[in-house]
PDB file with SEQRES, HELIX, SHEET and CRYST1 records, atoms N, CA, C and O in Angstrom:
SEQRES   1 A   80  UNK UNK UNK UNK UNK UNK UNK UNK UNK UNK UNK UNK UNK          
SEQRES   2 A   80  UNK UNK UNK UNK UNK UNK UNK UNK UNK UNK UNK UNK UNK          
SEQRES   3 A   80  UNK UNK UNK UNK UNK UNK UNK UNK UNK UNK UNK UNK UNK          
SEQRES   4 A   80  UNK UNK UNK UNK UNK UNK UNK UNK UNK UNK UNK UNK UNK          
SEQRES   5 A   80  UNK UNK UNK UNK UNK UNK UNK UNK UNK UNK UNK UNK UNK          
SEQRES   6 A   80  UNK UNK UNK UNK UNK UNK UNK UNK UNK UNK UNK UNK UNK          
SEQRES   7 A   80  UNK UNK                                                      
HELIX    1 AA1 UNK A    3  UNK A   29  1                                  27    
HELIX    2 AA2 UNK A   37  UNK A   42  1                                   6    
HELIX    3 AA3 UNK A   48  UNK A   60  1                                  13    
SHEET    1 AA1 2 UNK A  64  UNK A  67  0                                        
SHEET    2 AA1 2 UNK A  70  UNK A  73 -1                                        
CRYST1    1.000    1.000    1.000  90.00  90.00  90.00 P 1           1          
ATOM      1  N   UNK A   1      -3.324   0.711  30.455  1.00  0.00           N  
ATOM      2  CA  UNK A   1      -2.538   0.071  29.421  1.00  0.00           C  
ATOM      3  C   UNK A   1      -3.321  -0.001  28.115  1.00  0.00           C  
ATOM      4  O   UNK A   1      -2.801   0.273  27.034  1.00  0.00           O  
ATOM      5  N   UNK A   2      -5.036  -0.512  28.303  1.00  0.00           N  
ATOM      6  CA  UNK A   2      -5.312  -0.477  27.050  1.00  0.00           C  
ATOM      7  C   UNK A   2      -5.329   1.025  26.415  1.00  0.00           C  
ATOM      8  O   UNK A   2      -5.211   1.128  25.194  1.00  0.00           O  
ATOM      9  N   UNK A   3      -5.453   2.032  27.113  1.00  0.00           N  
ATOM     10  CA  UNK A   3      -6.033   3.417  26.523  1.00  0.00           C  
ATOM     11  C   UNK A   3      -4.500   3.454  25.443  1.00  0.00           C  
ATOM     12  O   UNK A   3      -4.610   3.751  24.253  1.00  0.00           O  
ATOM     13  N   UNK A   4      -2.989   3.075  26.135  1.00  0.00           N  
ATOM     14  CA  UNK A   4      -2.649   3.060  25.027  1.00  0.00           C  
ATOM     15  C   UNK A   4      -2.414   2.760  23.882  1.00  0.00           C  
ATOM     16  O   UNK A   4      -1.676   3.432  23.161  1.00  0.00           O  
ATOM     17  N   UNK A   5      -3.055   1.606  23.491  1.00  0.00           N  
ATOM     18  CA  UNK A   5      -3.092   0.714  22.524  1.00  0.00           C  
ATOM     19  C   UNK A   5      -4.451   1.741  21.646  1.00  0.00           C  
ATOM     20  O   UNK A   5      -4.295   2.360  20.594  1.00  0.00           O  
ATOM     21  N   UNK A   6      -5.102   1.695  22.068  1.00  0.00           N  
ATOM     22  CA  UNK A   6      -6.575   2.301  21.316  1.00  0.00           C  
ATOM     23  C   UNK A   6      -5.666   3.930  20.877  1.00  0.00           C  
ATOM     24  O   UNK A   6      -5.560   4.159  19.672  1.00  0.00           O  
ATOM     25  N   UNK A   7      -5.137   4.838  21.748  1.00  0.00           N  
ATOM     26  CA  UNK A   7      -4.385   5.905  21.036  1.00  0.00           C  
ATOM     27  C   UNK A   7      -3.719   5.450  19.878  1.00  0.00           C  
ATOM     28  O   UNK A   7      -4.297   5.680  18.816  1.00  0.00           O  
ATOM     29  N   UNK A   8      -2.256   4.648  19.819  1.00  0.00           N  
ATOM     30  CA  UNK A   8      -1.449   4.114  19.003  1.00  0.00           C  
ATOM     31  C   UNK A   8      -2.221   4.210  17.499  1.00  0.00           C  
ATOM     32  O   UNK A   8      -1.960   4.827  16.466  1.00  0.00           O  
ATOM     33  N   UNK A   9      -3.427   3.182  17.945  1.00  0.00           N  
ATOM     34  CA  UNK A   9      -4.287   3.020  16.515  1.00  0.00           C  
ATOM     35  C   UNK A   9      -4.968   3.866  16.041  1.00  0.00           C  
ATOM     36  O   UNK A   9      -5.220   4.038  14.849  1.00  0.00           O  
ATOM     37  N   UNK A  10      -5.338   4.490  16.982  1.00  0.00           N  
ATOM     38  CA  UNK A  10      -6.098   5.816  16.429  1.00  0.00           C  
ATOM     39  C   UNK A  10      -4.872   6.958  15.555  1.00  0.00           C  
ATOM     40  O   UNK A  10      -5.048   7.406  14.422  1.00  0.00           O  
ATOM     41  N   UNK A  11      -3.706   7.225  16.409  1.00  0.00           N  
ATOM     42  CA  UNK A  11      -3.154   7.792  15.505  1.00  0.00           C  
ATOM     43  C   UNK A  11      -3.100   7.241  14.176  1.00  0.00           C  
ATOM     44  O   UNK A  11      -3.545   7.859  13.209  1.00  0.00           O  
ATOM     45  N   UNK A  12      -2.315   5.542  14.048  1.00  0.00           N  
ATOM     46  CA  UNK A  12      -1.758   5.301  12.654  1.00  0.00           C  
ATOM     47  C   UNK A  12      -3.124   5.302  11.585  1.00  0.00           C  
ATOM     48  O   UNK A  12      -2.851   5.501  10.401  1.00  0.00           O  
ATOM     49  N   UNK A  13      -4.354   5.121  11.887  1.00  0.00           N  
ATOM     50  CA  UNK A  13      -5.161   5.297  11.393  1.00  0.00           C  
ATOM     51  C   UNK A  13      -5.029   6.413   9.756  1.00  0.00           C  
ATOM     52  O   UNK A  13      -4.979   6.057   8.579  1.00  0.00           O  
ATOM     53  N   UNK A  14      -5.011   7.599  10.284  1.00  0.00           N  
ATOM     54  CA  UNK A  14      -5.060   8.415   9.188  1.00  0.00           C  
ATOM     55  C   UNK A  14      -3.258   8.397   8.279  1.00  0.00           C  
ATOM     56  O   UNK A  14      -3.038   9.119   7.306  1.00  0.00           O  
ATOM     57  N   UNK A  15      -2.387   7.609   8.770  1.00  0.00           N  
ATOM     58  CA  UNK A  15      -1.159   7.589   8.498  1.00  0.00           C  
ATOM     59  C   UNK A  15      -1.702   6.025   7.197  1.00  0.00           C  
ATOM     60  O   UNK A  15      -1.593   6.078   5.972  1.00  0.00           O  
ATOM     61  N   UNK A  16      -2.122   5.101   7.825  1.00  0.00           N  
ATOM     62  CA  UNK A  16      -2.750   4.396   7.099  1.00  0.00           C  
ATOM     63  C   UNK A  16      -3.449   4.978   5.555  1.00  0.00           C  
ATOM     64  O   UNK A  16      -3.033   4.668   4.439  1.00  0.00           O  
ATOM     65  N   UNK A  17      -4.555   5.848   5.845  1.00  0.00           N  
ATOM     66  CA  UNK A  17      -4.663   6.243   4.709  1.00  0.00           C  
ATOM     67  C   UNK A  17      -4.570   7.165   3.580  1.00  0.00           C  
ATOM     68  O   UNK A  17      -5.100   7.154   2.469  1.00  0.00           O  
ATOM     69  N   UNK A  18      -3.727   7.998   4.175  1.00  0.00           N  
ATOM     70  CA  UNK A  18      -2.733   8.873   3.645  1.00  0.00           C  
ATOM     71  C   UNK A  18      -1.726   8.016   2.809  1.00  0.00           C  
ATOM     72  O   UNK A  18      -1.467   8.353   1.654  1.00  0.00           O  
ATOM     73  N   UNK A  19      -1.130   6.862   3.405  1.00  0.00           N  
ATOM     74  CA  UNK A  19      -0.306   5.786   2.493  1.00  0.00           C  
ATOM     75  C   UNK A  19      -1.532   5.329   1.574  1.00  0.00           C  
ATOM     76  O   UNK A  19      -0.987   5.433   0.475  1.00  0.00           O  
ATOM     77  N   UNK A  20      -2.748   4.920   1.323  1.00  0.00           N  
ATOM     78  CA  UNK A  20      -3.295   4.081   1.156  1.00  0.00           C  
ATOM     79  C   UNK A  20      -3.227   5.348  -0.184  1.00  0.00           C  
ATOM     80  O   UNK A  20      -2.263   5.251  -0.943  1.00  0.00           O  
ATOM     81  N   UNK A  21      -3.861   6.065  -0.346  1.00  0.00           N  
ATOM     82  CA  UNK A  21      -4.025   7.217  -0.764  1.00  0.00           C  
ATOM     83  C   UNK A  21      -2.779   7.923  -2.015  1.00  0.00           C  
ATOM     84  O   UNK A  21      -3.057   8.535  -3.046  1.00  0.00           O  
ATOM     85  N   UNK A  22      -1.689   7.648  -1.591  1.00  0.00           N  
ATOM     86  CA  UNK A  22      -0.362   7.854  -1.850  1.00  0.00           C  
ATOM     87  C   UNK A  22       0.069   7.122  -2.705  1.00  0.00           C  
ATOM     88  O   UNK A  22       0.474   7.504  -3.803  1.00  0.00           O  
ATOM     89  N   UNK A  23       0.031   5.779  -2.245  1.00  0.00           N  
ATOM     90  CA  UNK A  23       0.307   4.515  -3.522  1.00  0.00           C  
ATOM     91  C   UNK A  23      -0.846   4.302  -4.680  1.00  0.00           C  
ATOM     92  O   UNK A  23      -0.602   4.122  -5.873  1.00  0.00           O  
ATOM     93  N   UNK A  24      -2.091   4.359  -4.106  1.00  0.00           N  
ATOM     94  CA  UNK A  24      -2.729   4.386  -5.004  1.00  0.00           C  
ATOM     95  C   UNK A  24      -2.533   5.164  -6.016  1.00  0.00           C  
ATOM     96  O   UNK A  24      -2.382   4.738  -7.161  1.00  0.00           O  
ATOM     97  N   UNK A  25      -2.513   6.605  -5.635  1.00  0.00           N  
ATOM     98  CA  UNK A  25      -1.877   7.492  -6.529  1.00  0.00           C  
ATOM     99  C   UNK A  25      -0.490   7.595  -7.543  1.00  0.00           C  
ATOM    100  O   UNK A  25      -0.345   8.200  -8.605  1.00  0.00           O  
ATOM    101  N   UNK A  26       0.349   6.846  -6.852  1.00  0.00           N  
ATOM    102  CA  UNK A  26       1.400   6.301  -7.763  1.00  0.00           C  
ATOM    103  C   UNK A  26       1.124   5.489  -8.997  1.00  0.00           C  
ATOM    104  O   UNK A  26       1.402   5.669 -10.183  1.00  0.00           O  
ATOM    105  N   UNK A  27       0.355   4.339  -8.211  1.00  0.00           N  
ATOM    106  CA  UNK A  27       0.002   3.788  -9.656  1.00  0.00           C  
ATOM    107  C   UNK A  27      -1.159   3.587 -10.509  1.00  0.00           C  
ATOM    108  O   UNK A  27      -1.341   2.676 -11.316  1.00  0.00           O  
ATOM    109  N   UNK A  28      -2.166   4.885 -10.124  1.00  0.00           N  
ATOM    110  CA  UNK A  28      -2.500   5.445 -11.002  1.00  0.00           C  
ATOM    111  C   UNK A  28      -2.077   6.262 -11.990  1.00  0.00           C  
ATOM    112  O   UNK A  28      -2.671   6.234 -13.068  1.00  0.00           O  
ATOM    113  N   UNK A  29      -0.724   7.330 -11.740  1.00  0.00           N  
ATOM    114  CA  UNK A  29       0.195   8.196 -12.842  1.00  0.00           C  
ATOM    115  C   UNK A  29       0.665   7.466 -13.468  1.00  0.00           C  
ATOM    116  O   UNK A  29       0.914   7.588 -14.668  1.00  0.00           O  
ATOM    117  N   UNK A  30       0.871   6.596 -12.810  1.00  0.00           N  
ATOM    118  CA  UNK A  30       2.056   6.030 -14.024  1.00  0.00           C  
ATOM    119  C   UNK A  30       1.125   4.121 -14.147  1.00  0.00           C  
ATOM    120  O   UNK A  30       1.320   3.242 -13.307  1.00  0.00           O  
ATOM    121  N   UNK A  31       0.351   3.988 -15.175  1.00  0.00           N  
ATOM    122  CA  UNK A  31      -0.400   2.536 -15.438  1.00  0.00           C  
ATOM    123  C   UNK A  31       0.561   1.497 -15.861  1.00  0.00           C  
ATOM    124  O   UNK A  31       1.089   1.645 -16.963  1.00  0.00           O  
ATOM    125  N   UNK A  32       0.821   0.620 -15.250  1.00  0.00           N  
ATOM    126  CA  UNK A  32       2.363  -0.780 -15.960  1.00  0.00           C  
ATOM    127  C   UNK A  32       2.864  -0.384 -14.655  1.00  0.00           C  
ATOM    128  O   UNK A  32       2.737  -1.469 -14.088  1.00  0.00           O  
ATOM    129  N   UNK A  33       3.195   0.155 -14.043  1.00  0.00           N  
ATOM    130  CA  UNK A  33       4.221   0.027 -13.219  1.00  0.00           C  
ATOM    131  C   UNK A  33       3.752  -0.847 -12.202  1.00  0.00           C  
ATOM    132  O   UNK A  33       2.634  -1.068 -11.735  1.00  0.00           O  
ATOM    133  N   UNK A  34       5.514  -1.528 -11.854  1.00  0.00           N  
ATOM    134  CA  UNK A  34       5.941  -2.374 -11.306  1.00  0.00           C  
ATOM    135  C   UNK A  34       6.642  -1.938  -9.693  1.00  0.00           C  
ATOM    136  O   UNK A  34       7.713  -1.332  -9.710  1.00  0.00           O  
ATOM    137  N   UNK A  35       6.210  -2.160  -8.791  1.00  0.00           N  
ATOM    138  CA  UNK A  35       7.239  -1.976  -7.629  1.00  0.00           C  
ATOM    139  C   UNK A  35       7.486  -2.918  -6.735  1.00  0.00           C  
ATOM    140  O   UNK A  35       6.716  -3.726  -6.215  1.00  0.00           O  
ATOM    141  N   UNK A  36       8.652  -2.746  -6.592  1.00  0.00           N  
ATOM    142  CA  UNK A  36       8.785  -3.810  -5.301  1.00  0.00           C  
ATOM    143  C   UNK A  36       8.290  -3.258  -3.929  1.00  0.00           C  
ATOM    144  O   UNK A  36       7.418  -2.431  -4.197  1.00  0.00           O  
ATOM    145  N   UNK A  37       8.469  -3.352  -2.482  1.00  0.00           N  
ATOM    146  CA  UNK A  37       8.377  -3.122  -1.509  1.00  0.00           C  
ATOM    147  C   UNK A  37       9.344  -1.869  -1.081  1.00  0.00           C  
ATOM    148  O   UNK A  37       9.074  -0.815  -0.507  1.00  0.00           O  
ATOM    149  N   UNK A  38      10.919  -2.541  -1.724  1.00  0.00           N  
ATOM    150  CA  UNK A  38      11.344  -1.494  -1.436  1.00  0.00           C  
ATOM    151  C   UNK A  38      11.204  -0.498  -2.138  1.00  0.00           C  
ATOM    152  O   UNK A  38      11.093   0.562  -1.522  1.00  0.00           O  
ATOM    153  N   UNK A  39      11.164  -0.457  -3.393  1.00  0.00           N  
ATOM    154  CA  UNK A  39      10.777   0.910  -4.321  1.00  0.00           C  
ATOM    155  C   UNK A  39       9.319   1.487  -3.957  1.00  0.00           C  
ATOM    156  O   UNK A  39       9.181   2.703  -4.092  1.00  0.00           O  
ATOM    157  N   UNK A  40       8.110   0.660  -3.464  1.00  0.00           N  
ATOM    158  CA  UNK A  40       7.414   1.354  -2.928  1.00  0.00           C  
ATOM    159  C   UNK A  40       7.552   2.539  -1.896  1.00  0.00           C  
ATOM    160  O   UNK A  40       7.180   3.710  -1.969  1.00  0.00           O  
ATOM    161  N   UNK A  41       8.229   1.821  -0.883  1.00  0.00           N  
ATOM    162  CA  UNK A  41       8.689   2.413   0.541  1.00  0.00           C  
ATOM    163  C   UNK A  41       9.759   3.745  -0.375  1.00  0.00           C  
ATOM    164  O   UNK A  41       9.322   4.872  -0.142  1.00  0.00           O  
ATOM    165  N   UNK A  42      10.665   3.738  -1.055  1.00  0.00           N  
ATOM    166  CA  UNK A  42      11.068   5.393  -1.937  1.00  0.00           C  
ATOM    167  C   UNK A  42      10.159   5.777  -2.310  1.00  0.00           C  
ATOM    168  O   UNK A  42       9.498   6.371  -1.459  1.00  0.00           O  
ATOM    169  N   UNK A  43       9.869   5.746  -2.985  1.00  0.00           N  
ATOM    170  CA  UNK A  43       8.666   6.655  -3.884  1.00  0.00           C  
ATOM    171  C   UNK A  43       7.759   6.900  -3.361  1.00  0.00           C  
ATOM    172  O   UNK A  43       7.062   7.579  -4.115  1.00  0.00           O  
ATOM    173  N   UNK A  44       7.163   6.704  -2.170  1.00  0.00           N  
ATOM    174  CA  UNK A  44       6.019   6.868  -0.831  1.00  0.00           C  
ATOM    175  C   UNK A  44       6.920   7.838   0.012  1.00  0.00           C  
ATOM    176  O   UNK A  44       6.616   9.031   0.015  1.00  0.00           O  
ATOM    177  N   UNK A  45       7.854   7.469   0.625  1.00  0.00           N  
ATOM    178  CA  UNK A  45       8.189   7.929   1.652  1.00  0.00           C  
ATOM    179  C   UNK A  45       7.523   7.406   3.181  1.00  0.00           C  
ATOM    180  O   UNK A  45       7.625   8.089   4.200  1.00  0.00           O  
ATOM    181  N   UNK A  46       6.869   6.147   3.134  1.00  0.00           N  
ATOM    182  CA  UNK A  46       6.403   5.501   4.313  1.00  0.00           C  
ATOM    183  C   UNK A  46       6.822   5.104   5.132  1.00  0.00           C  
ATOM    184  O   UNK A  46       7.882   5.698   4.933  1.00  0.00           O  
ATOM    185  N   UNK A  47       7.006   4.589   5.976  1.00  0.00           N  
ATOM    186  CA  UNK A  47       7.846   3.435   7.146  1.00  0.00           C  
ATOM    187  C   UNK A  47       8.009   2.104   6.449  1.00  0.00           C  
ATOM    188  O   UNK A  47       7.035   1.954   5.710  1.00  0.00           O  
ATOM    189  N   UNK A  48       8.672   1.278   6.391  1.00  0.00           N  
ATOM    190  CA  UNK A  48       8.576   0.074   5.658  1.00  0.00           C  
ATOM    191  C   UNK A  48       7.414  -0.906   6.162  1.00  0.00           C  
ATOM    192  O   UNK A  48       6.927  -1.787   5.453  1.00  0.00           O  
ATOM    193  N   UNK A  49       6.982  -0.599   7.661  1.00  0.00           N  
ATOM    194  CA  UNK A  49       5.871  -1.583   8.500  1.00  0.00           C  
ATOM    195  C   UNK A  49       4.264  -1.368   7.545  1.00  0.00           C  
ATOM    196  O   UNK A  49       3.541  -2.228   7.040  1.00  0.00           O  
ATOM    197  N   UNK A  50       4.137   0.059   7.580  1.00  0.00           N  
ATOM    198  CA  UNK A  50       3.240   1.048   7.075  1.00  0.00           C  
ATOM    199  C   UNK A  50       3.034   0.300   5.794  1.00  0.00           C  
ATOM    200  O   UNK A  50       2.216  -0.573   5.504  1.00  0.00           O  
ATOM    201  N   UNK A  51       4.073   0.919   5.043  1.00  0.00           N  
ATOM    202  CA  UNK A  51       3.939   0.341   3.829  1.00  0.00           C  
ATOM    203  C   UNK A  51       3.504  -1.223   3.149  1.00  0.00           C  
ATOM    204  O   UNK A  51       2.962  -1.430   2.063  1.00  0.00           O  
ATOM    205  N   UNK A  52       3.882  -2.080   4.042  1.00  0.00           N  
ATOM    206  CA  UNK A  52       3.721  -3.087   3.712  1.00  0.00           C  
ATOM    207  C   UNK A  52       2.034  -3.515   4.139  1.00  0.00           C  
ATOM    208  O   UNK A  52       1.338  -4.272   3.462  1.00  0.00           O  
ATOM    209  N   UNK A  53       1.691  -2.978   5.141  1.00  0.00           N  
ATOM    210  CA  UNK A  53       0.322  -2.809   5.700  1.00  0.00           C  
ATOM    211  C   UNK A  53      -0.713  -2.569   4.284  1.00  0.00           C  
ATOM    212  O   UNK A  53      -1.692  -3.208   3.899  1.00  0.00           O  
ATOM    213  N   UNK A  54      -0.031  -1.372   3.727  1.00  0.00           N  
ATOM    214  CA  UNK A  54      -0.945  -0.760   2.567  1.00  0.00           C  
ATOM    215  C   UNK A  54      -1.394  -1.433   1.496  1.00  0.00           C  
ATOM    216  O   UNK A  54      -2.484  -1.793   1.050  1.00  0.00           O  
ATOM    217  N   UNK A  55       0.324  -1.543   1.056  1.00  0.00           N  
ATOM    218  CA  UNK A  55       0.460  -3.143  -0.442  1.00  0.00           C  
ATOM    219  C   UNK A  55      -0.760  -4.288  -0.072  1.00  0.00           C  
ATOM    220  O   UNK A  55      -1.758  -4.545  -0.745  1.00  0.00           O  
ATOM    221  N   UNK A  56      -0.312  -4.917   1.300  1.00  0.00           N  
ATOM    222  CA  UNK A  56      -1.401  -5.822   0.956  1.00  0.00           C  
ATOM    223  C   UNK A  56      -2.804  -5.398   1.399  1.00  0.00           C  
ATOM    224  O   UNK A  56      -3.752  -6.180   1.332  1.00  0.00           O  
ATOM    225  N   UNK A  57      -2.945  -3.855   1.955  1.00  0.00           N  
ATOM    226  CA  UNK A  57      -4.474  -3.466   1.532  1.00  0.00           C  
ATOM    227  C   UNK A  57      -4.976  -3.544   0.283  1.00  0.00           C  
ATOM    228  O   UNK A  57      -5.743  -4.269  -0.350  1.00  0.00           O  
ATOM    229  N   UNK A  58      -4.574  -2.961   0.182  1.00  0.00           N  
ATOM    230  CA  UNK A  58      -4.580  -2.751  -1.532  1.00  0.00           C  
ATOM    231  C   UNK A  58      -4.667  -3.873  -2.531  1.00  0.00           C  
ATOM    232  O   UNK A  58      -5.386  -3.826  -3.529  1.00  0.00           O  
ATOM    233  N   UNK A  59      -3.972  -4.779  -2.237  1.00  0.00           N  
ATOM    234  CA  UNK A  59      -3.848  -6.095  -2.481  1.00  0.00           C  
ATOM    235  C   UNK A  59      -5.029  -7.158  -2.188  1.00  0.00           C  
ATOM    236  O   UNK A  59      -5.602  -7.782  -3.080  1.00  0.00           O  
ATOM    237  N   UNK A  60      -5.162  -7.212  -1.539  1.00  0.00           N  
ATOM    238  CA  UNK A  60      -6.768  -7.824  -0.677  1.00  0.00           C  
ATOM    239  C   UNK A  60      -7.969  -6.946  -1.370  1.00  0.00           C  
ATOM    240  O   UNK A  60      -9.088  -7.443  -1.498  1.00  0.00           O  
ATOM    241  N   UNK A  61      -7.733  -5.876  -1.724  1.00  0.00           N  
ATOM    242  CA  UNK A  61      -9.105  -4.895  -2.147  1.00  0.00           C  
ATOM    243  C   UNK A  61      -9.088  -4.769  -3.610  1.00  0.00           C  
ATOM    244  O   UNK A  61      -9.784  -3.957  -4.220  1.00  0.00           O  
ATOM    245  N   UNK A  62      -8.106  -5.768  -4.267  1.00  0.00           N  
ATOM    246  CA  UNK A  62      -8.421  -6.048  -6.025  1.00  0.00           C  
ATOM    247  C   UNK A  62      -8.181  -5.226  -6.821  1.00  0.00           C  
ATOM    248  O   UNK A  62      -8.575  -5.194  -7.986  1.00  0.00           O  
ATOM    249  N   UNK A  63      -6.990  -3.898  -5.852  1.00  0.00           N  
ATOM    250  CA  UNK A  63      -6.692  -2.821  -6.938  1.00  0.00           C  
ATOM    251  C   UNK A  63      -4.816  -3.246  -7.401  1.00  0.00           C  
ATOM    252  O   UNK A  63      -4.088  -3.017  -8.367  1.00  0.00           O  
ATOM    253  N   UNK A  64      -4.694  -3.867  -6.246  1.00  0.00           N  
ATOM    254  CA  UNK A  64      -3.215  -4.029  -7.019  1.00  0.00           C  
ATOM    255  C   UNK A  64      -2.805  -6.110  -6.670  1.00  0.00           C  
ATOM    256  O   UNK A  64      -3.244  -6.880  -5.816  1.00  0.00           O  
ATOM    257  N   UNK A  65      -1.752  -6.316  -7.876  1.00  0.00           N  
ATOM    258  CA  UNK A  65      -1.355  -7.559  -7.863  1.00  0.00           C  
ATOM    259  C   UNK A  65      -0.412  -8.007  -7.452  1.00  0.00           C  
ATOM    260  O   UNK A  65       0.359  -7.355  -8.158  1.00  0.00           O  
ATOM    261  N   UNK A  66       0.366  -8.745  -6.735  1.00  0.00           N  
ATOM    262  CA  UNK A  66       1.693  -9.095  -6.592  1.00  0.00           C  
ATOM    263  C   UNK A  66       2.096 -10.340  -7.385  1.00  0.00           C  
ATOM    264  O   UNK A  66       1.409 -11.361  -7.391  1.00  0.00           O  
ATOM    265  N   UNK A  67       3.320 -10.193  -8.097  1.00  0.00           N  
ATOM    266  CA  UNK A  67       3.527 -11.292  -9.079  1.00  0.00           C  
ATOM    267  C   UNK A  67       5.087 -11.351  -8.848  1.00  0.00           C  
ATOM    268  O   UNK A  67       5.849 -10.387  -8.921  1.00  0.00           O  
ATOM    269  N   UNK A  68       5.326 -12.280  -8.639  1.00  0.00           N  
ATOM    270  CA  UNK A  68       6.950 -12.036  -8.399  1.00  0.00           C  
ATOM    271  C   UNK A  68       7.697 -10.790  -7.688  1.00  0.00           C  
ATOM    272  O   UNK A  68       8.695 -10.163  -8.040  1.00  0.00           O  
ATOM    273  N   UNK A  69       6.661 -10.629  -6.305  1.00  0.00           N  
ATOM    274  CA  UNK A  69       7.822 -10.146  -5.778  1.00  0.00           C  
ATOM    275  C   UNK A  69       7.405  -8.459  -5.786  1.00  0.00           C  
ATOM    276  O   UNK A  69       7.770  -7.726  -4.867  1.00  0.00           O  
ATOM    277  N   UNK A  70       6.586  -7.952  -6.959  1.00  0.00           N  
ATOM    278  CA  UNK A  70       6.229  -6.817  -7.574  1.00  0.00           C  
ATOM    279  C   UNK A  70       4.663  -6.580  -7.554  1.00  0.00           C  
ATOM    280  O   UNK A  70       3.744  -7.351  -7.829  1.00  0.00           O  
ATOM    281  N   UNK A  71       4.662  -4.873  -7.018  1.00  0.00           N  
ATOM    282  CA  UNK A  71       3.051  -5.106  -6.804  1.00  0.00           C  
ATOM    283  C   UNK A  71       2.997  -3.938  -8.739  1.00  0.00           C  
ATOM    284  O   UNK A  71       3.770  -3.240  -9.395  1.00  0.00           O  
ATOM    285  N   UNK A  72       1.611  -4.420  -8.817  1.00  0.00           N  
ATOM    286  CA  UNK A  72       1.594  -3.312 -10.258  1.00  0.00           C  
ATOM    287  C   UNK A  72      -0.015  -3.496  -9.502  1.00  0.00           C  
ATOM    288  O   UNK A  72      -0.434  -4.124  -8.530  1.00  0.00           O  
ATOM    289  N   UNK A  73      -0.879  -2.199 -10.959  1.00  0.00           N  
ATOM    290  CA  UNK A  73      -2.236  -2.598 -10.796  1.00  0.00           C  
ATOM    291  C   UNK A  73      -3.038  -3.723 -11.424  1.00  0.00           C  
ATOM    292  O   UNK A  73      -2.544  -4.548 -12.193  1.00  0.00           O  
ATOM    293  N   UNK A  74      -4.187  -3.703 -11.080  1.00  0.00           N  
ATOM    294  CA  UNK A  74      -4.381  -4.739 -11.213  1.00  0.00           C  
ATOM    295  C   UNK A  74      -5.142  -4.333 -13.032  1.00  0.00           C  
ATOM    296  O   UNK A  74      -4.681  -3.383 -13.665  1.00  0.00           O  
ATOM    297  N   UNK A  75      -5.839  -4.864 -13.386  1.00  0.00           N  
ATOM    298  CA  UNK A  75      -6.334  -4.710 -14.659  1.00  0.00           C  
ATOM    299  C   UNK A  75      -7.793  -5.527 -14.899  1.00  0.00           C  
ATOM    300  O   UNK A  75      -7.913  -6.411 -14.050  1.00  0.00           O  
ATOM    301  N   UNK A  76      -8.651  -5.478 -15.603  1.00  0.00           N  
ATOM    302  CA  UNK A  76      -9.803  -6.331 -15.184  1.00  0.00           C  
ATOM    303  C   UNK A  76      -9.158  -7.654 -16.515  1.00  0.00           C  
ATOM    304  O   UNK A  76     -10.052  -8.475 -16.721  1.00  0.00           O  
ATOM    305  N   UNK A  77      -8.303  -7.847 -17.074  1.00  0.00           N  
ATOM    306  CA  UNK A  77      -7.920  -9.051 -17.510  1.00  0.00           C  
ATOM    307  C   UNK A  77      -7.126 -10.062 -16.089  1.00  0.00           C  
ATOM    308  O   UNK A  77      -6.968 -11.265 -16.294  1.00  0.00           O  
ATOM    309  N   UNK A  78      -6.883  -9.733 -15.346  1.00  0.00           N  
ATOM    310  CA  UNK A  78      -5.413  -9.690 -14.616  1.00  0.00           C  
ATOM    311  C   UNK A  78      -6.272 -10.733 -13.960  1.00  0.00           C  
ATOM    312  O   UNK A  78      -7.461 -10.571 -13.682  1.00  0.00           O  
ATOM    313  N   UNK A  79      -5.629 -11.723 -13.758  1.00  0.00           N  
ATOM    314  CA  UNK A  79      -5.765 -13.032 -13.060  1.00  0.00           C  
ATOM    315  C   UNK A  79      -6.396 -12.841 -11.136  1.00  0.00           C  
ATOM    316  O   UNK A  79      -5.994 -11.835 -10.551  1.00  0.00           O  
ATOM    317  N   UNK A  80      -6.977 -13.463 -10.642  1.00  0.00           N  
ATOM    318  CA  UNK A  80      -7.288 -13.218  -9.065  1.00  0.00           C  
ATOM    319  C   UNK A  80      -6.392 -14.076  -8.445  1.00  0.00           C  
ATOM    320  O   UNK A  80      -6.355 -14.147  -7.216  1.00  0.00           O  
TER     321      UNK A  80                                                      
END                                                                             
């Protein structure tokens, strides 16, 4: 039972940062932008679970902000 749990993760692993990778890249092209969860999850093309995993990687790691709802990047004025 555990071997499948340790597979599971091992796969989403690189799915992880392929998203991680992906969004970042979004809002790096385009600097100001605003997304929600769900406009993340379009413009990615992720799973919505995935995705939300990422946002608040990303989120926790001081590159992006959530403010109402909306993640953008973060900025070195930009509040913690």
């Amino acid at each position: 039972m555990l071997e499948g749990r340790e597979t599971g993760a091992m796969e989403s692993r690189p799915q992880l940062i392929r998203g991680v990778e992906r969004l970042k890249g979004l809002f790096l092209e385009m600097p100001g932008t605003r997304l929600t969860l769900t406009d993340a999850i379009k413009l990615s093309g992720l799973e919505r679970s995935v995705c939300e995993v990422v946002l608040d990687t990303l989120e926790h790691a001081h590159f992006l902000r959530r403010a109402n709802g909306c993640y953008q990047l973060r900025t070195p004025d930009s509040p913690f």
